[in-house]
PDB file of N, CA, C and O in Angstrom:
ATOM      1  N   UNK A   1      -8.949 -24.401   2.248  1.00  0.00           N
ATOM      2  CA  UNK A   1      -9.043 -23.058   2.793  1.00  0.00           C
ATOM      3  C   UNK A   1     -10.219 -23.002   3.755  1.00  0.00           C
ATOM      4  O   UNK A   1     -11.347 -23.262   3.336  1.00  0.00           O
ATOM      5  N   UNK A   2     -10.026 -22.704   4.918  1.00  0.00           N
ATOM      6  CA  UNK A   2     -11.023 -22.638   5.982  1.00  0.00           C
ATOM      7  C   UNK A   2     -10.933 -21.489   6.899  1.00  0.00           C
ATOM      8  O   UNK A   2      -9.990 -21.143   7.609  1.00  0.00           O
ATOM      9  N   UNK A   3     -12.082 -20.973   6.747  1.00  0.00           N
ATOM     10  CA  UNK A   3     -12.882 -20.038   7.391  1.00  0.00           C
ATOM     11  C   UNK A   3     -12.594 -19.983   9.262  1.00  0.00           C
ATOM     12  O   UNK A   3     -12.834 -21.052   9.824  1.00  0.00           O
ATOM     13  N   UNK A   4     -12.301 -19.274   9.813  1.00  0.00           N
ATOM     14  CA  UNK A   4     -11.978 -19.361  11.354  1.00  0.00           C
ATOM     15  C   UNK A   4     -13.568 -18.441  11.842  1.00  0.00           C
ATOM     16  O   UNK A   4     -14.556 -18.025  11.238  1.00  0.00           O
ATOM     17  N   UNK A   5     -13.266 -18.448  12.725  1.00  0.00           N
ATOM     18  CA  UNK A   5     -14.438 -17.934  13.732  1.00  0.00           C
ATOM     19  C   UNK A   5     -13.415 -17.618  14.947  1.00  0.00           C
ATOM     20  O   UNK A   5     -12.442 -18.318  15.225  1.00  0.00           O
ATOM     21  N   UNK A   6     -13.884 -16.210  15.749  1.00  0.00           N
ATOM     22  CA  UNK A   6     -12.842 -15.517  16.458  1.00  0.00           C
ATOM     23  C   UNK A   6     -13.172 -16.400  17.884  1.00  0.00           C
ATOM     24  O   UNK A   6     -12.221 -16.277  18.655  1.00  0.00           O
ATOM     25  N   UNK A   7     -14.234 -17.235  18.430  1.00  0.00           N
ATOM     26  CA  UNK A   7     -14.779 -17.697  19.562  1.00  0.00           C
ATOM     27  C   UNK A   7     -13.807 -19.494  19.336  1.00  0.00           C
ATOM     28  O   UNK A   7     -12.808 -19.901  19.929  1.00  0.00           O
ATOM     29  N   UNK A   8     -14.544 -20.083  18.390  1.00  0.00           N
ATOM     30  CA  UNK A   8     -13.961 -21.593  18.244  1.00  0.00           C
ATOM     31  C   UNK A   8     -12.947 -21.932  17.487  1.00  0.00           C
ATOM     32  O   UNK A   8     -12.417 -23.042  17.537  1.00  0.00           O
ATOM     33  N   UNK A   9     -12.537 -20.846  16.597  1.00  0.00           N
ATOM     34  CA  UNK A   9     -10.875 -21.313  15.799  1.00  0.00           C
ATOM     35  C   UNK A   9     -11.168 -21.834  14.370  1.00  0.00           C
ATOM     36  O   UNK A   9     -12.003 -21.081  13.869  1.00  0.00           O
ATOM     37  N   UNK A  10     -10.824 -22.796  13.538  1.00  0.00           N
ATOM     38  CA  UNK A  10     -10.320 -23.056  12.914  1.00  0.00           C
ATOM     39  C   UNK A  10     -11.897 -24.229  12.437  1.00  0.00           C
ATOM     40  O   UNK A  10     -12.220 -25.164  13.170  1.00  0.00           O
ATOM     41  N   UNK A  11     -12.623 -23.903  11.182  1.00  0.00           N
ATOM     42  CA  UNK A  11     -13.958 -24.374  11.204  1.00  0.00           C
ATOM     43  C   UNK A  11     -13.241 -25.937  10.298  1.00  0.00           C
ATOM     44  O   UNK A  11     -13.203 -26.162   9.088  1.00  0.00           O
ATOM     45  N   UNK A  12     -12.838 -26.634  11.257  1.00  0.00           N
ATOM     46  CA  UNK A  12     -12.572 -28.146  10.386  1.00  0.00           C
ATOM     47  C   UNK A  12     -12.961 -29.222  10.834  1.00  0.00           C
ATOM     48  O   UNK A  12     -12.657 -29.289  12.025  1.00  0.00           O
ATOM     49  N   UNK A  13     -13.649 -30.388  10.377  1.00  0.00           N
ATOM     50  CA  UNK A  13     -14.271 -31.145  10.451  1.00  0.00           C
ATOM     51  C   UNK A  13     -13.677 -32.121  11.252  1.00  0.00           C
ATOM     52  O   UNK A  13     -14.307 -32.727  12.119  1.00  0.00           O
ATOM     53  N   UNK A  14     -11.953 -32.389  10.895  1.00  0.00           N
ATOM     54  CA  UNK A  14     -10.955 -32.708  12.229  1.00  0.00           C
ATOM     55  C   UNK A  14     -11.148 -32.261  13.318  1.00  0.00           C
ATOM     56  O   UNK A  14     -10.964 -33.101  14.199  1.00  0.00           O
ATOM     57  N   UNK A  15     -11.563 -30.904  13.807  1.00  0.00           N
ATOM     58  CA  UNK A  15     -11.482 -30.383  14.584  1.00  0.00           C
ATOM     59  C   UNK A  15     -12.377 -30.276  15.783  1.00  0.00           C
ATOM     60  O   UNK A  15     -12.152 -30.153  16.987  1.00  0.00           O
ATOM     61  N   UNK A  16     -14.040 -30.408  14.677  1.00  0.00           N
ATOM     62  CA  UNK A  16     -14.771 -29.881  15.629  1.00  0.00           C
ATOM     63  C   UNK A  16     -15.955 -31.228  15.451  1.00  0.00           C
ATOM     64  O   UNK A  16     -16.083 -31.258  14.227  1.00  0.00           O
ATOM     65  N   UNK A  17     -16.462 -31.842  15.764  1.00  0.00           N
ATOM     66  CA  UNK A  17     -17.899 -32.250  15.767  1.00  0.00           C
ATOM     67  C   UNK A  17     -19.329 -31.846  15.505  1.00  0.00           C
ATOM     68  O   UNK A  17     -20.314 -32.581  15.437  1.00  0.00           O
ATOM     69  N   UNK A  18     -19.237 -30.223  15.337  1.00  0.00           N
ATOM     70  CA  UNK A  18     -20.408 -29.778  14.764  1.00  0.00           C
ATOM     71  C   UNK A  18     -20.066 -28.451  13.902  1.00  0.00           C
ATOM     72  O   UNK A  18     -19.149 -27.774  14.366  1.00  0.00           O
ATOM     73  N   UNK A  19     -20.581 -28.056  12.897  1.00  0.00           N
ATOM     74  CA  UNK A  19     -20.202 -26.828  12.282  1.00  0.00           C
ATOM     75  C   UNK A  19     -20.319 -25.673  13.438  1.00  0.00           C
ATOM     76  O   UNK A  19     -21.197 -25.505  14.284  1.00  0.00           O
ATOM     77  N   UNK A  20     -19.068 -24.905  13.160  1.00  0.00           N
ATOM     78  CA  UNK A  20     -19.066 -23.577  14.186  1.00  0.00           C
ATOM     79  C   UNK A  20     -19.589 -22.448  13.083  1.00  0.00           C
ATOM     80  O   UNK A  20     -19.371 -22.870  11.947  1.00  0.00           O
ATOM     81  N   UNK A  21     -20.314 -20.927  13.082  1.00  0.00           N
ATOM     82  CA  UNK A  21     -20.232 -20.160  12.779  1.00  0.00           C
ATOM     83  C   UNK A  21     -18.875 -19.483  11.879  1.00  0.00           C
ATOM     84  O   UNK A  21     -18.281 -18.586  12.477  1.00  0.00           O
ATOM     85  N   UNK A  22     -18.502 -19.748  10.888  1.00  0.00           N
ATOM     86  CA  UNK A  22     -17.274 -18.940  10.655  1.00  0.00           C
ATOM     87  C   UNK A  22     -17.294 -17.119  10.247  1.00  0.00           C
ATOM     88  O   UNK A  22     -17.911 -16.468   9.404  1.00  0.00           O
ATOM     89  N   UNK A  23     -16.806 -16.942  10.768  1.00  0.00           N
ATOM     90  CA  UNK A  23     -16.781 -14.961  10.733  1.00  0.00           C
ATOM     91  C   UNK A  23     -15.489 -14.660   9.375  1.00  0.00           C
ATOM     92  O   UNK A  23     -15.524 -13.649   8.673  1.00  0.00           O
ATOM     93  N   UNK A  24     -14.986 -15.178   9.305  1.00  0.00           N
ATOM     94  CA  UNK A  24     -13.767 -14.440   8.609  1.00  0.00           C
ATOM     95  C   UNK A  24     -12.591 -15.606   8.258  1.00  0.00           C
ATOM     96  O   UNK A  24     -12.309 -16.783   8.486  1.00  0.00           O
ATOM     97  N   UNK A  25     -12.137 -14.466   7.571  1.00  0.00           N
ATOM     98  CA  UNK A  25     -10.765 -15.690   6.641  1.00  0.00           C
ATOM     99  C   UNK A  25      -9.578 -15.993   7.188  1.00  0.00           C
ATOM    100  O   UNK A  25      -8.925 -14.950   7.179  1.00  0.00           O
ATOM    101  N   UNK A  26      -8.824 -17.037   7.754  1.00  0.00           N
ATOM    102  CA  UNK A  26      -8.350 -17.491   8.769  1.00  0.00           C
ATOM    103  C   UNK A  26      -6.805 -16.455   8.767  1.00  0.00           C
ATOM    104  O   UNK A  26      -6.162 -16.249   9.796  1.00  0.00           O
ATOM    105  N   UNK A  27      -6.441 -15.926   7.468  1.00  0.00           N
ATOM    106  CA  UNK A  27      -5.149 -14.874   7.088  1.00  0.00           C
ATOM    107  C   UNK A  27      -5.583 -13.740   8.412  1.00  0.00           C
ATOM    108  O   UNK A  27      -4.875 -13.307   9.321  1.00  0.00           O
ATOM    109  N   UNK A  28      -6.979 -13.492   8.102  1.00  0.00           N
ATOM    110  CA  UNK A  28      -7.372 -12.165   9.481  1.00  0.00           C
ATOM    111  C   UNK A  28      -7.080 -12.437  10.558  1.00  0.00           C
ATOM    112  O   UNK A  28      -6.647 -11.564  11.311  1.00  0.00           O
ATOM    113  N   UNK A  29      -7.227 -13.733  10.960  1.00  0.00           N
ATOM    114  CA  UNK A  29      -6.495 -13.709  12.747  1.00  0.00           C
ATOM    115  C   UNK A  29      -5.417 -14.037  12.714  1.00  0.00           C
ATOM    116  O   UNK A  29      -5.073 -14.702  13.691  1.00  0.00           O
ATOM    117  N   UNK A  30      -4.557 -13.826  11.855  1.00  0.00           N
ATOM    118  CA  UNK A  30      -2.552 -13.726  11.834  1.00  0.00           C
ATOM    119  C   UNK A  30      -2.800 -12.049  12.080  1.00  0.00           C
ATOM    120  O   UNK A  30      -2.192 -11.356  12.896  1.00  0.00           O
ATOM    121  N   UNK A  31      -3.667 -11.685  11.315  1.00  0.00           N
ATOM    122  CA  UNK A  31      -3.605 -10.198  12.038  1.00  0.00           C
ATOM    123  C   UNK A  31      -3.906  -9.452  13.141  1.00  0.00           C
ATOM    124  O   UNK A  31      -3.333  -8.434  13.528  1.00  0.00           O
ATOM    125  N   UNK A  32      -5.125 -10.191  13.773  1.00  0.00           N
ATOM    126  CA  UNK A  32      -5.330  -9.859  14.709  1.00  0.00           C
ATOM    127  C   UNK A  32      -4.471 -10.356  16.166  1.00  0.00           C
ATOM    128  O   UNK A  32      -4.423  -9.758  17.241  1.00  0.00           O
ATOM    129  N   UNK A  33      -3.743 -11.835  15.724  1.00  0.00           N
ATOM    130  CA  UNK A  33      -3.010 -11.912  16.610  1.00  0.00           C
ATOM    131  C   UNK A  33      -1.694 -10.884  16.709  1.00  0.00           C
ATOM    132  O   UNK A  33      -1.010 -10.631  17.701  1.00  0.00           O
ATOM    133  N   UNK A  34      -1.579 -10.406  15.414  1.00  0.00           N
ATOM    134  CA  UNK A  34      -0.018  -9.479  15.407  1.00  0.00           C
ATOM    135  C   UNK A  34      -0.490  -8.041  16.119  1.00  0.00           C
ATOM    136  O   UNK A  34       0.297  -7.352  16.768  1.00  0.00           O
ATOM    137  N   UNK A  35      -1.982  -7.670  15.887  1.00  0.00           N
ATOM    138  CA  UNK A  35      -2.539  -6.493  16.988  1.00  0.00           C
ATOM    139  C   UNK A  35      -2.842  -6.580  18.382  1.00  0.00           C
ATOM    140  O   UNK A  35      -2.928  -5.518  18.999  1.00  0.00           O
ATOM    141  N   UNK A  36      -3.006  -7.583  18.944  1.00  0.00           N
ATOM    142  CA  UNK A  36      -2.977  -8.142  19.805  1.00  0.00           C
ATOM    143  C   UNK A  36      -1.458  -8.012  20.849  1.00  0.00           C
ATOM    144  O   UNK A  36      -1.293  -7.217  21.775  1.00  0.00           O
ATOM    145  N   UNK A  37      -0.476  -9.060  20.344  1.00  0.00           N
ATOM    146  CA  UNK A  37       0.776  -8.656  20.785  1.00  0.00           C
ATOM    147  C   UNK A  37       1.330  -7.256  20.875  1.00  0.00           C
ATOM    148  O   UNK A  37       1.676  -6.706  21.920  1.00  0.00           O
ATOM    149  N   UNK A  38       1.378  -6.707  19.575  1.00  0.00           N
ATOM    150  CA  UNK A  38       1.438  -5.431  19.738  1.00  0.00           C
ATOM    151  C   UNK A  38       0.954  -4.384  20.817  1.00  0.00           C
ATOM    152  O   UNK A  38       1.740  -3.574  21.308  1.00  0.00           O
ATOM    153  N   UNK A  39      -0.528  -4.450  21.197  1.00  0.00           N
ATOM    154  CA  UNK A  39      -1.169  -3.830  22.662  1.00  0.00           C
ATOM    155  C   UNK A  39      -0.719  -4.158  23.625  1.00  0.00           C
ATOM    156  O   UNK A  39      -0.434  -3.323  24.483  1.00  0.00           O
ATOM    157  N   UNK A  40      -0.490  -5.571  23.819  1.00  0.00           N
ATOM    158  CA  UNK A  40      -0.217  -6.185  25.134  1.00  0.00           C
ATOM    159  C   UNK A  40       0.862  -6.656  25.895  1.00  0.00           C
ATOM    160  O   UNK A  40       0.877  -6.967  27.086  1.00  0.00           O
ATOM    161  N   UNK A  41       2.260  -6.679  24.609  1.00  0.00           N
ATOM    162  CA  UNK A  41       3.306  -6.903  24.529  1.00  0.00           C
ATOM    163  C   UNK A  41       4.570  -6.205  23.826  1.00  0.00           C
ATOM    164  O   UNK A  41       5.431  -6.876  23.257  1.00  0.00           O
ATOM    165  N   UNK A  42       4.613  -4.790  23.910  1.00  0.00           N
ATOM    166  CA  UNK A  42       5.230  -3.848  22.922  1.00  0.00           C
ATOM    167  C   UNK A  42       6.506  -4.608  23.186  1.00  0.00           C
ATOM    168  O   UNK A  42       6.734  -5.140  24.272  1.00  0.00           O
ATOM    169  N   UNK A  43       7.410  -4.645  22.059  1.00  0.00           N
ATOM    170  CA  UNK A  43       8.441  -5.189  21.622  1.00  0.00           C
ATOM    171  C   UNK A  43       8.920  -4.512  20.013  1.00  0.00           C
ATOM    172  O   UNK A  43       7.954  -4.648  19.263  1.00  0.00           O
ATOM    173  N   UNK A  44       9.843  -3.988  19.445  1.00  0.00           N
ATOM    174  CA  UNK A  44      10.319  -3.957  18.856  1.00  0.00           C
ATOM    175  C   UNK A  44       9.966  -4.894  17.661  1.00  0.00           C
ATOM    176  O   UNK A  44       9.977  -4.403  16.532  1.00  0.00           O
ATOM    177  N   UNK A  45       9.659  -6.181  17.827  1.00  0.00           N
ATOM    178  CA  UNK A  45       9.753  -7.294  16.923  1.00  0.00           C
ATOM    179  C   UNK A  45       8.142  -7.263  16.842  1.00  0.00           C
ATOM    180  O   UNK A  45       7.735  -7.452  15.696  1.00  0.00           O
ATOM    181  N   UNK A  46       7.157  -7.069  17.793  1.00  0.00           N
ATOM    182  CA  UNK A  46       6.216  -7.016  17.796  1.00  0.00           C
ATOM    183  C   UNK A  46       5.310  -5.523  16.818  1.00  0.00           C
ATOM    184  O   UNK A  46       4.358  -5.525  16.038  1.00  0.00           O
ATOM    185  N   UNK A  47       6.082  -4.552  17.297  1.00  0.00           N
ATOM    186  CA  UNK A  47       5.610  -3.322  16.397  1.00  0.00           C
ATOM    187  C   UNK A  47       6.328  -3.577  15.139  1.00  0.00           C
ATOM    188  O   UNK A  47       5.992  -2.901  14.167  1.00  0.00           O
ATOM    189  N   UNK A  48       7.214  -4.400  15.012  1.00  0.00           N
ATOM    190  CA  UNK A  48       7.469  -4.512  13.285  1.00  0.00           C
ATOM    191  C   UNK A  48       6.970  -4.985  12.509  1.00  0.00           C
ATOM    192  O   UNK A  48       6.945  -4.667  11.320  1.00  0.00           O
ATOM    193  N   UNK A  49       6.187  -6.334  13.334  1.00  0.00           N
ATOM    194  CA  UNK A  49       4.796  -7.243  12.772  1.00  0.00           C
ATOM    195  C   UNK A  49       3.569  -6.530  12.913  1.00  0.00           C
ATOM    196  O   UNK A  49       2.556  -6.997  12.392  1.00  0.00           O
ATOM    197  N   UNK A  50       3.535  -5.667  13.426  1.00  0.00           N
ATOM    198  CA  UNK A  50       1.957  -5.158  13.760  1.00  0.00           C
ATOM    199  C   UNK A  50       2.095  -4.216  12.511  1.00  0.00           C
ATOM    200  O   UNK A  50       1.152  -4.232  11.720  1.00  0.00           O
ATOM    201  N   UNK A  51       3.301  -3.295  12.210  1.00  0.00           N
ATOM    202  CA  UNK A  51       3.410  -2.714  11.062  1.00  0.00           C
ATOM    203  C   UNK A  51       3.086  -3.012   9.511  1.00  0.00           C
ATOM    204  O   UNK A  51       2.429  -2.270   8.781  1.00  0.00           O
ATOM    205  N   UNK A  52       3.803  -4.513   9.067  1.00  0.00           N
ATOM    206  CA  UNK A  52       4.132  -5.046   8.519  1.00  0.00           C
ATOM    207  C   UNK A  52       2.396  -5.873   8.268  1.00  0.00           C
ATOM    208  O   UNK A  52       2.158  -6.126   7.087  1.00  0.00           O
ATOM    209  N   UNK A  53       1.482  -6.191   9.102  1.00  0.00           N
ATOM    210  CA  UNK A  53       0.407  -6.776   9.324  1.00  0.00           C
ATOM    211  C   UNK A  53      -0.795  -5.536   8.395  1.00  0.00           C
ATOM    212  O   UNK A  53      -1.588  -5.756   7.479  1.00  0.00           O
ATOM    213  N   UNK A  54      -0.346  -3.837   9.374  1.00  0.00           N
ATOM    214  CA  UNK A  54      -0.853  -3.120   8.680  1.00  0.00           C
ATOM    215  C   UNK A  54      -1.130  -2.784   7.740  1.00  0.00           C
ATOM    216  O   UNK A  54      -2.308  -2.818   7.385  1.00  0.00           O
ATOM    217  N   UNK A  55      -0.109  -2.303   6.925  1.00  0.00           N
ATOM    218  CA  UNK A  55       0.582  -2.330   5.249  1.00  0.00           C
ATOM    219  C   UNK A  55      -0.062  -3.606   4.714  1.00  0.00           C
ATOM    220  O   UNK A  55      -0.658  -3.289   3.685  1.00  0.00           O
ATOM    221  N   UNK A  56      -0.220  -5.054   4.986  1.00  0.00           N
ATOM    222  CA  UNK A  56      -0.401  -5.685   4.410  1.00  0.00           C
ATOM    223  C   UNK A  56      -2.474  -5.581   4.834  1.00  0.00           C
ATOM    224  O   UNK A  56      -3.207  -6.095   3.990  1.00  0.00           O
ATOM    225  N   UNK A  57      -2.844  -5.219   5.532  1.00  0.00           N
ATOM    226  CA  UNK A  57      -4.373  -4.976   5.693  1.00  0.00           C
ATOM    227  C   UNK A  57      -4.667  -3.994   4.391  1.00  0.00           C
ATOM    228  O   UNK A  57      -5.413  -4.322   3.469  1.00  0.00           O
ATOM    229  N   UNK A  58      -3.764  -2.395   4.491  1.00  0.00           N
ATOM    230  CA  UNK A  58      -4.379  -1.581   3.320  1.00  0.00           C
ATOM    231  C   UNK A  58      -4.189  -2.537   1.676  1.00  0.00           C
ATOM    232  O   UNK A  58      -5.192  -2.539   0.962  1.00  0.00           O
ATOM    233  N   UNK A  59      -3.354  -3.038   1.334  1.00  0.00           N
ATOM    234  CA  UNK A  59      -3.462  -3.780   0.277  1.00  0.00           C
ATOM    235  C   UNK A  59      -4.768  -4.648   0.347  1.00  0.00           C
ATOM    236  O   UNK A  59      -5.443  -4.580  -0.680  1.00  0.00           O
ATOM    237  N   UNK A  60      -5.113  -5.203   1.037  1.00  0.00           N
ATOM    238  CA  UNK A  60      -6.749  -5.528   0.781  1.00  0.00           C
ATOM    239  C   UNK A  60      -7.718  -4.989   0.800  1.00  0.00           C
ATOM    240  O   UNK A  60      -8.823  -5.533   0.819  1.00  0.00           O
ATOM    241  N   UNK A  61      -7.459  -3.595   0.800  1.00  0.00           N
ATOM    242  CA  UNK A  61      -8.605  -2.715   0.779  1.00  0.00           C
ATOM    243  C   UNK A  61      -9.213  -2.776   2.572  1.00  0.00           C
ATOM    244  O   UNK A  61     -10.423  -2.720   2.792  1.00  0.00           O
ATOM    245  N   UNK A  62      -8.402  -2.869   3.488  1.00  0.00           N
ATOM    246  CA  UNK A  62      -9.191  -3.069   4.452  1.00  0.00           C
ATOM    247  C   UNK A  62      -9.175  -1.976   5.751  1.00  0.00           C
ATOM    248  O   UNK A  62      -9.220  -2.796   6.668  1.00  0.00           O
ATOM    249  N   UNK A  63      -9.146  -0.869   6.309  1.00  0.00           N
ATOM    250  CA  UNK A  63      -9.104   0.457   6.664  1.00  0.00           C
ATOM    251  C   UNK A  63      -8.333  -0.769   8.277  1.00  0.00           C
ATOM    252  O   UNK A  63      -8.857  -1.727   8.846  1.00  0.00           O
ATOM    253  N   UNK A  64      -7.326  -0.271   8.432  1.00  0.00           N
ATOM    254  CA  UNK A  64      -6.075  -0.722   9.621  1.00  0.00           C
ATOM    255  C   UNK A  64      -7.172  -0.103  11.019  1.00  0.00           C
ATOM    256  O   UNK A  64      -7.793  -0.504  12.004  1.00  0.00           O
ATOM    257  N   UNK A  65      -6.915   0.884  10.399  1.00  0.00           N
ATOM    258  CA  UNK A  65      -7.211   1.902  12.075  1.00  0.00           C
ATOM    259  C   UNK A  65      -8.654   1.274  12.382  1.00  0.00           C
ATOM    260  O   UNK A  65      -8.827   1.281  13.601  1.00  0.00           O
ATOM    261  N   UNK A  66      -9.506   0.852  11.846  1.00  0.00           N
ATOM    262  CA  UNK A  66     -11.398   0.353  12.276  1.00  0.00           C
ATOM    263  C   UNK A  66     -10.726  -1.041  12.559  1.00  0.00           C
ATOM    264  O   UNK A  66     -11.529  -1.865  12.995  1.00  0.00           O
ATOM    265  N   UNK A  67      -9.815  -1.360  12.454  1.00  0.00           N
ATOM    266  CA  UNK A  67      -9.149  -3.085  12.885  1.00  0.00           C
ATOM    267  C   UNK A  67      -8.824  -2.912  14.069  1.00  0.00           C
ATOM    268  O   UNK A  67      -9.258  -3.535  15.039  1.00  0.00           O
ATOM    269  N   UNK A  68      -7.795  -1.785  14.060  1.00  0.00           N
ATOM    270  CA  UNK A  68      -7.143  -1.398  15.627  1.00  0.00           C
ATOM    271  C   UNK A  68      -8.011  -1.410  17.009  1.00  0.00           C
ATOM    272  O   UNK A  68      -7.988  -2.028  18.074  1.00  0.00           O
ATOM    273  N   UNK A  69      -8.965  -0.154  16.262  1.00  0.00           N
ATOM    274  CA  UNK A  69     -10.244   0.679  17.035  1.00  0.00           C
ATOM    275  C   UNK A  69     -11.177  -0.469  17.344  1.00  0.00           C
ATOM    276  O   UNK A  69     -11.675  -0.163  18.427  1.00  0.00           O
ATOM    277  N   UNK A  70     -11.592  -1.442  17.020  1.00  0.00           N
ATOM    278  CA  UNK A  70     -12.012  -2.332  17.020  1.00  0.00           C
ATOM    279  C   UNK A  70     -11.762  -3.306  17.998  1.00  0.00           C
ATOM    280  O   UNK A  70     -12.589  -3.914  18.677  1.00  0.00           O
ATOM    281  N   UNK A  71     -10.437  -3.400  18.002  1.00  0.00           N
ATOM    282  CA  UNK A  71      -9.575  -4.592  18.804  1.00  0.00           C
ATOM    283  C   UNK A  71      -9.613  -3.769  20.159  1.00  0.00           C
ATOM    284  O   UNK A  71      -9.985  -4.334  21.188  1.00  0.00           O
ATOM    285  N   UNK A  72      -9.391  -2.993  20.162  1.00  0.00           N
ATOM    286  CA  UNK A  72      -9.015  -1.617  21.157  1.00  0.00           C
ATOM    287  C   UNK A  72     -10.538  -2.119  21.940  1.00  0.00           C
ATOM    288  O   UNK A  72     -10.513  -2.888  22.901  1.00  0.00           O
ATOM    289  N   UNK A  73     -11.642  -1.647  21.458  1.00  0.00           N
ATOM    290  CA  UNK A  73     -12.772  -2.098  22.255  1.00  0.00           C
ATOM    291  C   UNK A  73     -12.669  -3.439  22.795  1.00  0.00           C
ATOM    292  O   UNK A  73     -13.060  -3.621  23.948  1.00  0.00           O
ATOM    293  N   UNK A  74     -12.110  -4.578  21.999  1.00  0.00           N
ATOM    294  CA  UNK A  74     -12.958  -5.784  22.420  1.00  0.00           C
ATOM    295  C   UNK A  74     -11.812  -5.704  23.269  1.00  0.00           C
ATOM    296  O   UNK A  74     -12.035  -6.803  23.777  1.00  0.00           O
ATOM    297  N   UNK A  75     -10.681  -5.294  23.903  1.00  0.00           N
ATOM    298  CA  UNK A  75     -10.108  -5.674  24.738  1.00  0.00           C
ATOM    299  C   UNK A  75     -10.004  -4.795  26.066  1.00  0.00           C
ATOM    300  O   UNK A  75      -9.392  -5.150  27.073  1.00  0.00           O
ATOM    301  N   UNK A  76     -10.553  -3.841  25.945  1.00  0.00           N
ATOM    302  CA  UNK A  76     -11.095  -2.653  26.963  1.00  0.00           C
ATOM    303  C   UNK A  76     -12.493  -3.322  27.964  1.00  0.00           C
ATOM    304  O   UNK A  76     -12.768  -3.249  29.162  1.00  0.00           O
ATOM    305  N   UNK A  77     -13.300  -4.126  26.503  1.00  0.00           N
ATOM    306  CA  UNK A  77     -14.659  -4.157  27.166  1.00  0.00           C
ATOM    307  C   UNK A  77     -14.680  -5.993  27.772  1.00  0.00           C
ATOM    308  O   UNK A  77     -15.607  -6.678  28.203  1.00  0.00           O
ATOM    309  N   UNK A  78     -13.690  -6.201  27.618  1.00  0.00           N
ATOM    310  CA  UNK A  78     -13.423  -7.495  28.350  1.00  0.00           C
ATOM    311  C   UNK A  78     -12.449  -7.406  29.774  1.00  0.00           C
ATOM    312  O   UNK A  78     -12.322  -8.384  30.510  1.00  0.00           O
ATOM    313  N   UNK A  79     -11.766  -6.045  30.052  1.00  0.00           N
ATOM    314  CA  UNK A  79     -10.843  -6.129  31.069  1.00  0.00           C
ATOM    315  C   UNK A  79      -9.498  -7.471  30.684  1.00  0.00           C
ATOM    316  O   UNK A  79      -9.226  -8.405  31.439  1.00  0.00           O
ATOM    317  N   UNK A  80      -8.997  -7.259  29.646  1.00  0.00           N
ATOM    318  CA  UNK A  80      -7.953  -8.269  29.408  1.00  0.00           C
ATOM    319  C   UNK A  80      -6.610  -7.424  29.107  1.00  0.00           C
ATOM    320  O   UNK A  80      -5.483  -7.890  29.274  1.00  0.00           O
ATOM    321  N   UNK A  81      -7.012  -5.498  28.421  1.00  0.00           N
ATOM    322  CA  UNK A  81      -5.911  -5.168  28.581  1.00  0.00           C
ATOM    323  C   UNK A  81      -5.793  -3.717  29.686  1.00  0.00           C
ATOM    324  O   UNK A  81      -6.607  -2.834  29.957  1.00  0.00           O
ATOM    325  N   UNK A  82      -4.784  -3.903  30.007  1.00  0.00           N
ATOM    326  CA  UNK A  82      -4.253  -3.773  31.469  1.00  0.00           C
ATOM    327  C   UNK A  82      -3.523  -2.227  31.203  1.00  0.00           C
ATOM    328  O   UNK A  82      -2.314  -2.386  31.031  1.00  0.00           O
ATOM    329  N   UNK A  83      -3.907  -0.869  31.128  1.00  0.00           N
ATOM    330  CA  UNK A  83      -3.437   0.020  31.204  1.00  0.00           C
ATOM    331  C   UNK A  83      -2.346   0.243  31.802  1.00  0.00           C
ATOM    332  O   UNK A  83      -2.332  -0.221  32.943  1.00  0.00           O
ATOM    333  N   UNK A  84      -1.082   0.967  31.369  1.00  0.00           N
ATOM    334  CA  UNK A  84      -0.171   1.286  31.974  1.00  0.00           C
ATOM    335  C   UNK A  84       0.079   2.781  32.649  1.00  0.00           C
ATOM    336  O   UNK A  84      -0.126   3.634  31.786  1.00  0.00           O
ATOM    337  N   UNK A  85       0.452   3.356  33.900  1.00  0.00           N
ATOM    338  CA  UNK A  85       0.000   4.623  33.714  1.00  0.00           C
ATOM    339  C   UNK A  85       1.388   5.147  34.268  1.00  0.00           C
ATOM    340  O   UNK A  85       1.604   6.357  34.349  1.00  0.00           O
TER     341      UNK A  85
END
């Protein structure tokens, strides 16, 4: 079981040559990639996973919307997502 980090990925000794920082548990960026698509790629199949991602966040005790709101910034304050108007 290995720890990811949102900058270098996947903290494995295969992987990397020096220990990276790990932030979080590697299950969280299946979620954040399913919020991700969801913003940037609305699809049907995509809001069913972003749903489905949700529901499965509150079972860990983990508040969805400060995930969203969250993601929402880091992709506002990077210019990566692209308003539609």
């Amino acid at each position: 079981n290995y720890l990811v980090s949102g900058i270098h990925g996947i903290n494995s000794p295969v992987l990397h040559d020096f220990p990276i920082i790990e932030e979080y548990d590697g299950i969280l960026d299946e979620a954040r990639v399913a919020i991700h698509e969801w913003l940037t790629r609305p699809s049907i199949f995509n809001t069913l996973k972003f749903i489905g991602w949700m529901f499965w966040l509150v079972t860990q005790k983990i508040n969805p919307i400060s995930v969203l709101i969250s993601h929402i910034r880091v992709l506002n304050k990077n210019i990566i997502y692209k308003r539609v108007r």
